[in-house]
BALOBA-1460 file (C-alpha; in Angstrom, 3 decimals):
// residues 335
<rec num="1" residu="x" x="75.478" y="96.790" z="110.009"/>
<rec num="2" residu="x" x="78.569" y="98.800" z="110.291"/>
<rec num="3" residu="x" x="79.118" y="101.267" z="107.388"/>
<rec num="4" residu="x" x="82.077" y="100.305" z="105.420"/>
<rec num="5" residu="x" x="85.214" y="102.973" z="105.420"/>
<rec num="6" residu="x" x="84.769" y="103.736" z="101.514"/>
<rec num="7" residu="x" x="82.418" y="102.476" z="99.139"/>
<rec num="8" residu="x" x="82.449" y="102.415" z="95.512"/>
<rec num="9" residu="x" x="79.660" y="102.118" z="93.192"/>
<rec num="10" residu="x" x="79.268" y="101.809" z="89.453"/>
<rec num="11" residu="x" x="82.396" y="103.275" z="88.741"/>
<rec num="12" residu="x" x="83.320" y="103.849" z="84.943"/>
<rec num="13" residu="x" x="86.177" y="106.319" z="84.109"/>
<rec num="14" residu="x" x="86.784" y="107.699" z="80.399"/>
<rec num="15" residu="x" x="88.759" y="110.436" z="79.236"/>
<rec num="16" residu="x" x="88.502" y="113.035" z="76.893"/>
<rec num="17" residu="x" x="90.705" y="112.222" z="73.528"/>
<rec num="18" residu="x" x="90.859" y="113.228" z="69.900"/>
<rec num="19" residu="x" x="89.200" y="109.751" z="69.307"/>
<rec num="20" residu="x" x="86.598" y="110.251" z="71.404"/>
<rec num="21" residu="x" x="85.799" y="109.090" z="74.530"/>
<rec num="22" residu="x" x="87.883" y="105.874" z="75.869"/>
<rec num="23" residu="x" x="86.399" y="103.822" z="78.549"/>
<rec num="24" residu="x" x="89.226" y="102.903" z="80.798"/>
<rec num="25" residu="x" x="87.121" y="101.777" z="84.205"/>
<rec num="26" residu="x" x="83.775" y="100.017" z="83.311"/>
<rec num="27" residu="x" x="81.159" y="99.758" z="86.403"/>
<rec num="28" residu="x" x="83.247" y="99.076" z="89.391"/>
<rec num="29" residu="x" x="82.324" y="98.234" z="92.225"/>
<rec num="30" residu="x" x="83.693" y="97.660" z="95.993"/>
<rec num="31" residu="x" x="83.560" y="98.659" z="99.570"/>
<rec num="32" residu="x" x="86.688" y="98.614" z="101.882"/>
<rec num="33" residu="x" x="85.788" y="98.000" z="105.805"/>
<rec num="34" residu="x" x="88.231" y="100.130" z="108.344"/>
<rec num="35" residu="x" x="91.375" y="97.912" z="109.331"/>
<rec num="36" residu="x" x="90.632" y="95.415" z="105.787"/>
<rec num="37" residu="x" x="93.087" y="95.223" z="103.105"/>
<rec num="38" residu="x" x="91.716" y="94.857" z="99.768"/>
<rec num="39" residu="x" x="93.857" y="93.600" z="96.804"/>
<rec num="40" residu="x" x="93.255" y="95.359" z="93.799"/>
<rec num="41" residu="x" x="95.165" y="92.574" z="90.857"/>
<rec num="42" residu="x" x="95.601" y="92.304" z="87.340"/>
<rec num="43" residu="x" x="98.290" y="93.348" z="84.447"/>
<rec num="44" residu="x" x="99.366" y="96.833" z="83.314"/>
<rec num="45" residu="x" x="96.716" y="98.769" z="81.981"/>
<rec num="46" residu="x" x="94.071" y="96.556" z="83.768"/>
<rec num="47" residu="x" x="92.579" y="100.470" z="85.263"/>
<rec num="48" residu="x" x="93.940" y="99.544" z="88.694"/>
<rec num="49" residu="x" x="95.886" y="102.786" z="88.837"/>
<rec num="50" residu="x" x="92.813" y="104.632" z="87.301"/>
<rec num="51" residu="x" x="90.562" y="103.120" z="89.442"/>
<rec num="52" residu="x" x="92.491" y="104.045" z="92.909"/>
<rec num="53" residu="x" x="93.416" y="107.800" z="92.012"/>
<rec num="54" residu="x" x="89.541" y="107.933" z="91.016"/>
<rec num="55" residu="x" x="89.299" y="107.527" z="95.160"/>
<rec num="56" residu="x" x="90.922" y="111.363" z="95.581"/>
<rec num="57" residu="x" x="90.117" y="112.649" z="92.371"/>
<rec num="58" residu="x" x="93.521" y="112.554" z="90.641"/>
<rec num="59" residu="x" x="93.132" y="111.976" z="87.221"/>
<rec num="60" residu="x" x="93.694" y="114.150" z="84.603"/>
<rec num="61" residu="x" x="91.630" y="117.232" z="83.948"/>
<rec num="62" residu="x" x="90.287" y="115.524" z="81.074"/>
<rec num="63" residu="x" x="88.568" y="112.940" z="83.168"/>
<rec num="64" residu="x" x="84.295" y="112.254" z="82.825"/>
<rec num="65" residu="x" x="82.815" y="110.183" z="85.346"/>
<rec num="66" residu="x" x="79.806" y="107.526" z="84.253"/>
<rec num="67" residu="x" x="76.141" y="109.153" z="85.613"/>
<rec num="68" residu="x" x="75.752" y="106.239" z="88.329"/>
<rec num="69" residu="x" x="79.768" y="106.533" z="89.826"/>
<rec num="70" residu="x" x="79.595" y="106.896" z="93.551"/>
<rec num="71" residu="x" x="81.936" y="107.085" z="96.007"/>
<rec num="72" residu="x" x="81.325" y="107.452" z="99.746"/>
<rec num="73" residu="x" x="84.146" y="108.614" z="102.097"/>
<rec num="74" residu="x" x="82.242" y="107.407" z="106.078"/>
<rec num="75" residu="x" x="84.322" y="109.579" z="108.308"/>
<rec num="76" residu="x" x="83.431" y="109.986" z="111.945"/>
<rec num="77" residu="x" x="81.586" y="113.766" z="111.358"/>
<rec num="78" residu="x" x="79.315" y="112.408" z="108.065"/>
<rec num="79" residu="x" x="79.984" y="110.510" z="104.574"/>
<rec num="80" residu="x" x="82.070" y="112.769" z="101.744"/>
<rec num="81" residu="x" x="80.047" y="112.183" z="98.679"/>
<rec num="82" residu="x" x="83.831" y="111.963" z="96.677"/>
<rec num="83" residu="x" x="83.269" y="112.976" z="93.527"/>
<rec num="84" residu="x" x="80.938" y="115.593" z="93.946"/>
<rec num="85" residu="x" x="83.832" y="117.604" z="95.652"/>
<rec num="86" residu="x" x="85.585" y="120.203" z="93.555"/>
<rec num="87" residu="x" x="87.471" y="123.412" z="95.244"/>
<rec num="88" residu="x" x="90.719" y="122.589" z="96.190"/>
<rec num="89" residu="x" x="90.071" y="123.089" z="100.053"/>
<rec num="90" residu="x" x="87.057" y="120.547" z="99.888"/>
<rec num="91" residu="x" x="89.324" y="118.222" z="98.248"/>
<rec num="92" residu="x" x="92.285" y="118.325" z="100.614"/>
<rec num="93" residu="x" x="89.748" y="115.535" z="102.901"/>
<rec num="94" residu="x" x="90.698" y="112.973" z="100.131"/>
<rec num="95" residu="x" x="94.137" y="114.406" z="99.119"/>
<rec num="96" residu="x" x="96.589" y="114.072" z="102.083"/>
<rec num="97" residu="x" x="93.621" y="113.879" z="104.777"/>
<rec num="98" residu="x" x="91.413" y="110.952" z="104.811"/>
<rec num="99" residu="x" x="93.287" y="109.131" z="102.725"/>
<rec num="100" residu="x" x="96.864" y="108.770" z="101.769"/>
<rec num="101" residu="x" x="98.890" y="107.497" z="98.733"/>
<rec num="102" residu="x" x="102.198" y="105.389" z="98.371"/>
<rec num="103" residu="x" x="103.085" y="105.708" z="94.732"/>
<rec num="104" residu="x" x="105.381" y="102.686" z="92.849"/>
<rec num="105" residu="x" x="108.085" y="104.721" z="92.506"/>
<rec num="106" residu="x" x="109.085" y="107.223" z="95.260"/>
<rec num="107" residu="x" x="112.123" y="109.003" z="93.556"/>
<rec num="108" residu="x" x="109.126" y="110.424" z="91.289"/>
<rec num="109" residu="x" x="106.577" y="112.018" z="94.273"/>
<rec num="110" residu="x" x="109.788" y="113.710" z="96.268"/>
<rec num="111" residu="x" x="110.575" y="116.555" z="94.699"/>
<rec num="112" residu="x" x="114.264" y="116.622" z="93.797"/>
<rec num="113" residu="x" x="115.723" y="120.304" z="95.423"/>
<rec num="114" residu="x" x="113.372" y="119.787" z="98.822"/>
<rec num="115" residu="x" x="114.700" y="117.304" z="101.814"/>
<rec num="116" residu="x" x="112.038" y="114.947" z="102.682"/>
<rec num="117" residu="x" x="111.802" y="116.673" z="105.890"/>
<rec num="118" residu="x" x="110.940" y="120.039" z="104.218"/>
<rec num="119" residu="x" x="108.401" y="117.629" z="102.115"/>
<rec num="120" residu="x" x="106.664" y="115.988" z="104.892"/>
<rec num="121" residu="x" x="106.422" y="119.138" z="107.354"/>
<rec num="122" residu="x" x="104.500" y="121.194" z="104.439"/>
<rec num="123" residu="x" x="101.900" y="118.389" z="104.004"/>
<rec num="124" residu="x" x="101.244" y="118.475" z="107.796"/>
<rec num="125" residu="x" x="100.731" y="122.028" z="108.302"/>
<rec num="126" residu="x" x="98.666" y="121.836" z="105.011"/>
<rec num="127" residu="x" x="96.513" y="118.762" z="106.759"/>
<rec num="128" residu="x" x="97.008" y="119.511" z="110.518"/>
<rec num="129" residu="x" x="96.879" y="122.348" z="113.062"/>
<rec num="130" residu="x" x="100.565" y="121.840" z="114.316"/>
<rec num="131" residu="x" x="103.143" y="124.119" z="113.813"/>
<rec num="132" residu="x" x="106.366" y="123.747" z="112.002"/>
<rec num="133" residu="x" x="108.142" y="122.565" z="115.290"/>
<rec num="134" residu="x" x="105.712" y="120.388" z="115.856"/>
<rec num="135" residu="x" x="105.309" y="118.812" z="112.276"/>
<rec num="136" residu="x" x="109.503" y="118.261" z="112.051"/>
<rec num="137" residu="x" x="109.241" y="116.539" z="115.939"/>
<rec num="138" residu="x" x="106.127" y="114.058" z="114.144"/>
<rec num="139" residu="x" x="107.797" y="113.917" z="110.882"/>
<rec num="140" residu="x" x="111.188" y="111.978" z="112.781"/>
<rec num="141" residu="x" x="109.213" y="110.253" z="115.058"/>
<rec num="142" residu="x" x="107.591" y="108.495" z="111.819"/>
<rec num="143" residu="x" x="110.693" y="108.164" z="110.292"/>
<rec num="144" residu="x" x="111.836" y="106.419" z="112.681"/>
<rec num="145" residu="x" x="108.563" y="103.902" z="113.255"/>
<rec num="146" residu="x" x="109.384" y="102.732" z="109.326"/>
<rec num="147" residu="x" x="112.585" y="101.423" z="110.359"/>
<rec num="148" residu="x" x="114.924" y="104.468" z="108.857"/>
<rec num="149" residu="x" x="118.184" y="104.539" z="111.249"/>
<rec num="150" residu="x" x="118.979" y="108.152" z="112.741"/>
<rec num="151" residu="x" x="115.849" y="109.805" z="111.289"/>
<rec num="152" residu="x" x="116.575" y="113.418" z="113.021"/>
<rec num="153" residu="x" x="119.824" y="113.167" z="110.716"/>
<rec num="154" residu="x" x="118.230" y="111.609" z="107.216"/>
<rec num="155" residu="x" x="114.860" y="114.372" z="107.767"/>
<rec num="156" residu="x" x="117.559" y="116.702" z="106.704"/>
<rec num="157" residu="x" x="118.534" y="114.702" z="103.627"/>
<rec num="158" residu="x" x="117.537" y="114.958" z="100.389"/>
<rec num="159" residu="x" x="115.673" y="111.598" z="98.061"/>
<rec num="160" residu="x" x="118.570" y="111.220" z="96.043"/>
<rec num="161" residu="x" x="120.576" y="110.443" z="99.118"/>
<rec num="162" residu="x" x="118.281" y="107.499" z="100.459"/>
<rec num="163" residu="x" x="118.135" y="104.212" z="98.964"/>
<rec num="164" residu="x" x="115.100" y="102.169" z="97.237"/>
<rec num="165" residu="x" x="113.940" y="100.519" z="100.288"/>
<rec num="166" residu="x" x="114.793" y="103.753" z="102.227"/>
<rec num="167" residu="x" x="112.885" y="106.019" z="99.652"/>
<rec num="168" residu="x" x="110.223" y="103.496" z="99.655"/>
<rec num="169" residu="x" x="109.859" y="103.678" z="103.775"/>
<rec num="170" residu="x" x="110.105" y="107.425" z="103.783"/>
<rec num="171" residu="x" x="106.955" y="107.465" z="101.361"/>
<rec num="172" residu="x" x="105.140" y="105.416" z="103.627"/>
<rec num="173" residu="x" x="106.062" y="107.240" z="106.833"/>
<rec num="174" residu="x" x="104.764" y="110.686" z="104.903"/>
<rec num="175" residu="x" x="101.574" y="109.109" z="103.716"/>
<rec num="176" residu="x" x="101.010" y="107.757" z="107.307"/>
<rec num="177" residu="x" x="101.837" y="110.926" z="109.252"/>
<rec num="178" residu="x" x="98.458" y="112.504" z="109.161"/>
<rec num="179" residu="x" x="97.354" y="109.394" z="110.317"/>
<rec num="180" residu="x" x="94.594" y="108.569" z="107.445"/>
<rec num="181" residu="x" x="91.467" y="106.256" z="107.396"/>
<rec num="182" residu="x" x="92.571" y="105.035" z="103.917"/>
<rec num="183" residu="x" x="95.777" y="103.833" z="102.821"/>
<rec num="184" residu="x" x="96.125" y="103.468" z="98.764"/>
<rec num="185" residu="x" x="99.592" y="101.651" z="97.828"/>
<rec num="186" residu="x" x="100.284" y="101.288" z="94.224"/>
<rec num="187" residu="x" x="102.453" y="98.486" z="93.654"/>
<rec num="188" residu="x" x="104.656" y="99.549" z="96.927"/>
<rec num="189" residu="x" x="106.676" y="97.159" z="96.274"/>
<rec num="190" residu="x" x="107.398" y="96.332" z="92.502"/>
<rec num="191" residu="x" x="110.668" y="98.248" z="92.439"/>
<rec num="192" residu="x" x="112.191" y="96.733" z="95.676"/>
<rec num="193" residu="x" x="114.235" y="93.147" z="95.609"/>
<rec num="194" residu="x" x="112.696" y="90.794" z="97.500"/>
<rec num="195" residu="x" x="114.451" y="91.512" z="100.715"/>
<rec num="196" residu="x" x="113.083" y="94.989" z="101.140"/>
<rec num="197" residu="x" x="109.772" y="93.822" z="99.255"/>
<rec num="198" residu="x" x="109.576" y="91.521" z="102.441"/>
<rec num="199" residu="x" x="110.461" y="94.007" z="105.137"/>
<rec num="200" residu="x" x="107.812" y="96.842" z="103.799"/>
<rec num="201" residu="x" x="105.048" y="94.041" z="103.649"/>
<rec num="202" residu="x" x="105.824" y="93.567" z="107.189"/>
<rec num="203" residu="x" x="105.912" y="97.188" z="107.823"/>
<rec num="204" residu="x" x="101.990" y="97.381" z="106.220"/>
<rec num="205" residu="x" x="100.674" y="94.533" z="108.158"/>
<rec num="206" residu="x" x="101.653" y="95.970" z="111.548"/>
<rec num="207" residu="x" x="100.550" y="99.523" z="110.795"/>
<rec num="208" residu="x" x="97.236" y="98.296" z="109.654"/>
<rec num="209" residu="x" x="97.161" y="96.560" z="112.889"/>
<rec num="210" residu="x" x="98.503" y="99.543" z="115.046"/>
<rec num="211" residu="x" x="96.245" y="102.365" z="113.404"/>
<rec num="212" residu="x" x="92.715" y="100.081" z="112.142"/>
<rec num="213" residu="x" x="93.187" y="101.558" z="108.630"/>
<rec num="214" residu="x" x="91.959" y="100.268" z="105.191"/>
<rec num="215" residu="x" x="94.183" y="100.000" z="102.534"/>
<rec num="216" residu="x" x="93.955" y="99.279" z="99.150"/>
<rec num="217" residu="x" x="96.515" y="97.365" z="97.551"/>
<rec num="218" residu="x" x="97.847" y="97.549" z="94.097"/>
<rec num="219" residu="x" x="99.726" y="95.177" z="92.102"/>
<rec num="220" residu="x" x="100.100" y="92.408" z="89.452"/>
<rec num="221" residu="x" x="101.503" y="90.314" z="91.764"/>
<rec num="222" residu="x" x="98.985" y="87.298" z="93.614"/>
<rec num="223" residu="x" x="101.906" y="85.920" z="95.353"/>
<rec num="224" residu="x" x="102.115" y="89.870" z="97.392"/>
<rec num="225" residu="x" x="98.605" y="89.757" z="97.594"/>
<rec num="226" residu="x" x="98.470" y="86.086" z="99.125"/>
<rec num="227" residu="x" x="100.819" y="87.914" z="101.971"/>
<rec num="228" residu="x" x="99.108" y="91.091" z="102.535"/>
<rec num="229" residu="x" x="95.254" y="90.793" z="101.520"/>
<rec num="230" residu="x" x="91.932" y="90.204" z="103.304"/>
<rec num="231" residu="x" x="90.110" y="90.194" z="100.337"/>
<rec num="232" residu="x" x="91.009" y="90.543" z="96.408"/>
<rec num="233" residu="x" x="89.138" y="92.202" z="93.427"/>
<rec num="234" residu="x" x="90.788" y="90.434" z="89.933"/>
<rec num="235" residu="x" x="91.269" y="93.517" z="87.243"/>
<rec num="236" residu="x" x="90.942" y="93.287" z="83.803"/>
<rec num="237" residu="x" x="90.106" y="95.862" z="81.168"/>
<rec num="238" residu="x" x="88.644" y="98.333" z="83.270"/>
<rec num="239" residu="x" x="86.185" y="95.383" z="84.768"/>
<rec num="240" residu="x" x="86.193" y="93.360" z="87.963"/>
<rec num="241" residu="x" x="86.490" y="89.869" z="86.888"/>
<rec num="242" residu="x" x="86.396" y="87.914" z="89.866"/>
<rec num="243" residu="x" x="86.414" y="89.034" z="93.827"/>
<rec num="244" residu="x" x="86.461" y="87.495" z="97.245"/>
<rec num="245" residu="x" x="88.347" y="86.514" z="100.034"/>
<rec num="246" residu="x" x="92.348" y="85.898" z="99.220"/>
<rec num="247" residu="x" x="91.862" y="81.937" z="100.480"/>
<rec num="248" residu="x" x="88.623" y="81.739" z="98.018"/>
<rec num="249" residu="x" x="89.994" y="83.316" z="95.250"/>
<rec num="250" residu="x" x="93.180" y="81.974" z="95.047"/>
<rec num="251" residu="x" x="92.715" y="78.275" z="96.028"/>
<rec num="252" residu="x" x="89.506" y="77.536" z="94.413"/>
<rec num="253" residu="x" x="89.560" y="80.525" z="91.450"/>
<rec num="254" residu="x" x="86.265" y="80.698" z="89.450"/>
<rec num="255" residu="x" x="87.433" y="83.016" z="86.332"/>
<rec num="256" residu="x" x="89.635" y="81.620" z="83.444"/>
<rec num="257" residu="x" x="91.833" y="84.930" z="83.846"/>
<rec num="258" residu="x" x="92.280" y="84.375" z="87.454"/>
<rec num="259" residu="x" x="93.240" y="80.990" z="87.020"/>
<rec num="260" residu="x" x="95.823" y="82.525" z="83.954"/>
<rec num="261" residu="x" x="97.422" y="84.910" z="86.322"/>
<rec num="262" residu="x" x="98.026" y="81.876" z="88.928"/>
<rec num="263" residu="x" x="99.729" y="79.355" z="86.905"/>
<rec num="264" residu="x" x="102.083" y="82.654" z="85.671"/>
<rec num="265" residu="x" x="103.484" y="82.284" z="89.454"/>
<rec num="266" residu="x" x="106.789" y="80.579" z="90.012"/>
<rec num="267" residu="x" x="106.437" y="76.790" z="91.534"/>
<rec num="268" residu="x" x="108.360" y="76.845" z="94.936"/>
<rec num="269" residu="x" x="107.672" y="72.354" z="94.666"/>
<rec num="270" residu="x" x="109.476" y="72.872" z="90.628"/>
<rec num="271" residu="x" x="111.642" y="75.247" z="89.722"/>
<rec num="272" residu="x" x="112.378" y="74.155" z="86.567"/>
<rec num="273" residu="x" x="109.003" y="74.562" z="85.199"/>
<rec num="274" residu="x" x="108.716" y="76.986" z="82.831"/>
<rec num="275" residu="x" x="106.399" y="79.844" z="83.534"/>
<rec num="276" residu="x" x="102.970" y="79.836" z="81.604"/>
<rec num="277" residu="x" x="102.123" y="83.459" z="80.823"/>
<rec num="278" residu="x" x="98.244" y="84.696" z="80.149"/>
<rec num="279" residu="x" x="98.609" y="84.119" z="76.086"/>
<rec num="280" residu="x" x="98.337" y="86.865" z="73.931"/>
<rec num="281" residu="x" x="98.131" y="90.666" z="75.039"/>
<rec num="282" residu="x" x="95.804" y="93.222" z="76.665"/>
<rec num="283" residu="x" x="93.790" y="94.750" z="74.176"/>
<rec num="284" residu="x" x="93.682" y="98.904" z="73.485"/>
<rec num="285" residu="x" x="90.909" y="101.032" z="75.632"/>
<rec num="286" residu="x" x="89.966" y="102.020" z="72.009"/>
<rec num="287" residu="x" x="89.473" y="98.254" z="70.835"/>
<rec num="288" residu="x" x="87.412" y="97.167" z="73.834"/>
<rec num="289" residu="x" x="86.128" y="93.401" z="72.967"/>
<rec num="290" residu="x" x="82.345" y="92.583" z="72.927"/>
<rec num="291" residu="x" x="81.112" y="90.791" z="75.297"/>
<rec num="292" residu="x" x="83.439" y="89.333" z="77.666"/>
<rec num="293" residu="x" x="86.637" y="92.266" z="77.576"/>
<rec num="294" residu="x" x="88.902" y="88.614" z="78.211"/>
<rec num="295" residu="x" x="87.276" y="86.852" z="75.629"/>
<rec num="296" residu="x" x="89.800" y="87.323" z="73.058"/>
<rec num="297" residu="x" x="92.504" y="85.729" z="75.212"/>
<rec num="298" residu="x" x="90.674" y="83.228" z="77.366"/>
<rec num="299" residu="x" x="91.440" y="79.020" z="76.858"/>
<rec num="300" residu="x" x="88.061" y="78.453" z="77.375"/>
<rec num="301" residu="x" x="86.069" y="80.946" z="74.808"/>
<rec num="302" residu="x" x="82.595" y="79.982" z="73.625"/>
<rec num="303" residu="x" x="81.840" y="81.103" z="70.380"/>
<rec num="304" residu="x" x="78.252" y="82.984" z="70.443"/>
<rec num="305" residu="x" x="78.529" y="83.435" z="74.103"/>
<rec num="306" residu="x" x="81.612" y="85.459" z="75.059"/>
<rec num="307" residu="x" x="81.602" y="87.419" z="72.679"/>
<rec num="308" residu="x" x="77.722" y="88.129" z="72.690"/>
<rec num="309" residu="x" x="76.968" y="89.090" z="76.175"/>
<rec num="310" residu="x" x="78.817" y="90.827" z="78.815"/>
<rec num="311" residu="x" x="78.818" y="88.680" z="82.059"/>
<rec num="312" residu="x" x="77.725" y="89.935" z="85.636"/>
<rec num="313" residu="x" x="79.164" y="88.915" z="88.718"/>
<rec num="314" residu="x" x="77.609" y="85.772" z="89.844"/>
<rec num="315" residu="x" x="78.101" y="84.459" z="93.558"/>
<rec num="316" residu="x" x="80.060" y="81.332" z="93.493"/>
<rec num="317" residu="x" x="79.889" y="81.289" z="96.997"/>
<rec num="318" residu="x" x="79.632" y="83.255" z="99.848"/>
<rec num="319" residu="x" x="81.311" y="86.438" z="98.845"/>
<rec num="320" residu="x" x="83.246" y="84.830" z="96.200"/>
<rec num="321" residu="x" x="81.397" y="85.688" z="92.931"/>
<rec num="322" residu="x" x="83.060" y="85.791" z="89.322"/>
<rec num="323" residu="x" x="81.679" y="87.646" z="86.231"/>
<rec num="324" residu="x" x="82.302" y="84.590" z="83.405"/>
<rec num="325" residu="x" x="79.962" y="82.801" z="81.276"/>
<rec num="326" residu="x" x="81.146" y="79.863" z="82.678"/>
<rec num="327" residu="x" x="79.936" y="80.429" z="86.332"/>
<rec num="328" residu="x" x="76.340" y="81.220" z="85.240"/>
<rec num="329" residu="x" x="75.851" y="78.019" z="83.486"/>
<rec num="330" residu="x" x="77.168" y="76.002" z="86.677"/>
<rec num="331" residu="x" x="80.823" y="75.237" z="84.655"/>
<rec num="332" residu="x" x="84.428" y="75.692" z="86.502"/>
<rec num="333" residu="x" x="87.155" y="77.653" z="85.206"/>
<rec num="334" residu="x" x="90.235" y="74.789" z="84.089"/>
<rec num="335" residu="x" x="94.105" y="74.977" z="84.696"/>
């Protein structure tokens, strides 16, 4: 069996605060195949972000990592035990090598008083052996395979000068020009109307196909996941609720939360429905529910059960598995 391109085990994530620890990624687990897209789903503060800056060891300093967290990098010369790595030069594999980032919002990862061009040639003679006349000829021809018109003139440019979309497809040609094994893109699209949104999901699809990468995809969005994903992991909490393949999960959801965030969706067949949003709010880190983390907002709470005993994933079928009380006694999630 082919070894997948990253794999993550038991992942929990707390930081350091004057309260004490807070648990903001509780035993996570996935693996991402080379050319697969996973979709990584749920509402802000769900420890999607968390969870995929975990991957090249981003967050803060004040970061502790549970005992059993692995992650395994499988590159061509050997696997990259992640989070074991800790001098800067070990860590460039997973920052800017191996894997590559497209933040939500561009305007903040370009540094204002550098051109892009100056931006993207420094990361390739930081990542690469090419020289600077080398990195500038790569850095347009990238440019231009994003779709940006005249790219030897707009290299020269500055952020500020580009527009959303632009910004957006200048991110995606820096992230892609050392040509990484891993893709990570944080709600790419969120800040883009939906003509642009379109246009970079496009964009994603074809470089996935062109290049055989994994990415990991970010958002709250199942509609841009239904578009883009092989297979989706459901976020909330800091836990995986429910995971499988984007037809499973989304036509036949298993978890009460999935099933919340799909009826939140606009109706293309009635317009005039009236959106039906997940009720109530996500709780604190430092209030974490017993049990069940979605207990306290789920239609279809137990009493004595969800708020007793913290569900494991259960296979529904296939891959498709769901961690709710509901699957392990044989019940179905209801609209």
């Amino acid at each position: 069996m082919t070894a997948p391109l990253i794999s993550v085990q038991n992942l929990t994530v707390q930081f350091k605060t004057d309260e004490g620890l807070i648990t903001t990624v509780d035993n996570v687990s996935f693996d991402i195949a080379p050319g697969e897209v996973l979709g990584l789903v749920g509402e802000s503060g769900s420890g999607k972000s968390v969870t995929a800056k975990s991957l090249m060891k981003l967050n803060a300093g004040n970061t502790v990592y549970g005992p059993e967290s692995r992650i395994t990098l499988n590159l061509d010369d050997g696997p990259v035990d992640v989070l074991s790595l800790r001098r800067a030069k070990e860590l460039n594999v997973v920052r800017g090598g191996a894997i590559s980032m497209i933040f939500q919002e561009p305007m903040a990862s370009f540094a204002p008083a550098i051109t892009v061009g100056d931006q993207m040639v420094e990361q390739l003679l930081l990542h690469s052996s090419m020289n600077k006349k080398q990195a500038r000829e790569l850095s347009i021809e990238m440019l231009d395979r994003v779709g940006i018109s005249e790219p030897s003139k707009r290299i020269d440019q500055y952020a500020f000068e580009f527009s959303g979309g632009m910004r957006q497809r200048a991110m995606i040609a820096m992230a892609l020009s050392t040509k990484p094994k891993l893709l990570i893109a944080d709600e790419p699209t969120t800040a883009l109307d939906v003509t642009i949104q379109a246009q970079v999901i496009e964009l994603m699809k074809d470089l996935v196909d062109e290049f055989g990468m994994g990415i990991l995809f970010i958002t709250h969005d199942l509609g841009v996941i239904a578009q883009t994903a092989d297979r989706v992991a459901v976020m909330y909490l800091g836990r995986v609720m429910e995971t499988g393949s984007v037809r499973e999960v989304i036509r036949t959801p298993a978890h009460p939360y999935t099933r919340g965030l799909l009826n939140a969706l606009p109706k293309l067949e009635d317009l005039d429905e009236p959106l039906t949003p997940v009720p109530g709010d996500i709780p604190s880190p430092l209030e974490r529910p017993q049990g069940c983390v979605f207990h306290t907002r789920c239609p279809q709470f137990v009493p004595g059960t969800c708020d007793a005993a913290r569900p494991e994933a259960v296979a529904v079928s296939g891959s498709h598995s769901a961690a709710c009380a509901l699957v392990e006694s044989g019940m179905e999630a209801v609209s």
